[in-house]
C-alpha positions as semicolon CSV with decimal commas, in nm:
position;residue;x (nm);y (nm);z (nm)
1;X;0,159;-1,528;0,632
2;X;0,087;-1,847;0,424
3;X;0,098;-1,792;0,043
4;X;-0,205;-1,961;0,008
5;X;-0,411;-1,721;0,174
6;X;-0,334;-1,429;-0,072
7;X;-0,404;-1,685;-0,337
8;X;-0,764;-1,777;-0,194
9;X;-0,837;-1,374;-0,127
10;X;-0,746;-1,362;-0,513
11;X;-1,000;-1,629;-0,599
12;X;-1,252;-1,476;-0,379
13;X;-1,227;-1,172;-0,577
14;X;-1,354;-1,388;-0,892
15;X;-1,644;-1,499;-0,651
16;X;-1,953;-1,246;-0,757
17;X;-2,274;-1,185;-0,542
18;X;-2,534;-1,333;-0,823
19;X;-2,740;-0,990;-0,719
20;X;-2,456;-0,726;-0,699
21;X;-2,201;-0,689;-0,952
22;X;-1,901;-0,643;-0,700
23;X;-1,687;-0,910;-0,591
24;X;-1,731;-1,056;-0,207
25;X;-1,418;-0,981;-0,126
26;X;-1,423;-0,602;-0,253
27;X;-1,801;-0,652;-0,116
28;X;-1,675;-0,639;0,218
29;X;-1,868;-0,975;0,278
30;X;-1,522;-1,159;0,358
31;X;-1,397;-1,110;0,723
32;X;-1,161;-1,362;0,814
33;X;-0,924;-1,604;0,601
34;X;-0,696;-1,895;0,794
35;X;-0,556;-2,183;0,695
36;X;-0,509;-2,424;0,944
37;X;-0,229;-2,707;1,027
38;X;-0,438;-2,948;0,831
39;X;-0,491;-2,777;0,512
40;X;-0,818;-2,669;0,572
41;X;-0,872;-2,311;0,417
42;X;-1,156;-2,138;0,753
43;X;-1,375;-1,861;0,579
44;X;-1,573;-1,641;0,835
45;X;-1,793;-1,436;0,621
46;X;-2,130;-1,252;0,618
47;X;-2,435;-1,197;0,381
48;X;-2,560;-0,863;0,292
49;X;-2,896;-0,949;0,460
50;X;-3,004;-1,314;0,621
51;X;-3,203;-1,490;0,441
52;X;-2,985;-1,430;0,117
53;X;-3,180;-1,620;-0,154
54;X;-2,814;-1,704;-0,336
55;X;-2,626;-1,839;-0,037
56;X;-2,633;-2,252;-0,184
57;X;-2,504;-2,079;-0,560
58;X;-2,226;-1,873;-0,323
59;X;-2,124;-2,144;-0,088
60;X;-2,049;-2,332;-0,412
61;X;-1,868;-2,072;-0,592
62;X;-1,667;-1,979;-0,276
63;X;-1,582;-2,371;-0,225
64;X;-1,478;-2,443;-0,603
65;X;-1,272;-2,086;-0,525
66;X;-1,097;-2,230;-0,249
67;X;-1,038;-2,577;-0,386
68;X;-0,870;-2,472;-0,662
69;X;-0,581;-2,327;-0,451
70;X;-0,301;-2,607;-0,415
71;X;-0,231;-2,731;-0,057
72;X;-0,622;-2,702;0,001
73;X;-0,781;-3,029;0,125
74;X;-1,075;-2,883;0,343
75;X;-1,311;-2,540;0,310
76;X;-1,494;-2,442;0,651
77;X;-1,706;-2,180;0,563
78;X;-1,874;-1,952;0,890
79;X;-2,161;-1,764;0,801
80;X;-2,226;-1,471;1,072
81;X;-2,379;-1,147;1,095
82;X;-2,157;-1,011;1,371
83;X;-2,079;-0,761;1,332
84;X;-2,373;-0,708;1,015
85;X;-2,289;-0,623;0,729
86;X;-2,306;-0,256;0,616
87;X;-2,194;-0,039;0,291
88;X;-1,885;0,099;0,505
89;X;-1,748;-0,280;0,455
90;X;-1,682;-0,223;0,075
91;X;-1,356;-0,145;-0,052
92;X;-1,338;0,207;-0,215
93;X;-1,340;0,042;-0,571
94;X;-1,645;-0,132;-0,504
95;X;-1,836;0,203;-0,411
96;X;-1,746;0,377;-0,704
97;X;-1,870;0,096;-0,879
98;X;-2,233;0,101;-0,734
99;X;-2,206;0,479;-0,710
100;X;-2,161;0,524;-0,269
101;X;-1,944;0,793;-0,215
């Protein structure tokens, strides 16, 4: 696997939903991270609900992220909702955080 990739998953995990105090990795909003032949970093990710009122402040935070990662020229980032989002997505840290057990 490409080196970069773990070092973009451990920026995302600086990256904070402005609502929820969890991480979007840990969030379980992250589902797919590539980096293609071009040095484009490809981020398929969700929302917690459509219409997320913070998705310009998190596309920015998620591209800065990404940028910062040497060897990154490009950050494609694919919003979808399938499959939708659900609490089961969260990493086990993140549920003890917001109290889901």
């Amino acid at each position: 696997m490409d080196k970069r990739i773990d070092l973009i998953i451990n920026n995302l995990k600086e990256v904070y939903d402005p609502e929820i105090p969890v991480n979007i990795y840990d969030l379980g909003l992250i589902y797919n991270v590539d980096v293609d032949e071009n040095n484009s970093a490809n981020i398929i990710m969700t929302l917690t609900a459509p219409g997320c009122p913070m998705i310009d402040i998190m596309m920015n935070d998620i591209t800065q992220a990404v940028r910062a990662v040497e060897g990154i020229d490009n950050v494609k980032i694919d919003i979808t909702f399938d499959p939708p989002w659900d609490k089961s997505m969260m990493s086990e840290e993140a549920r003890l955080e917001l109290g889901f057990f």
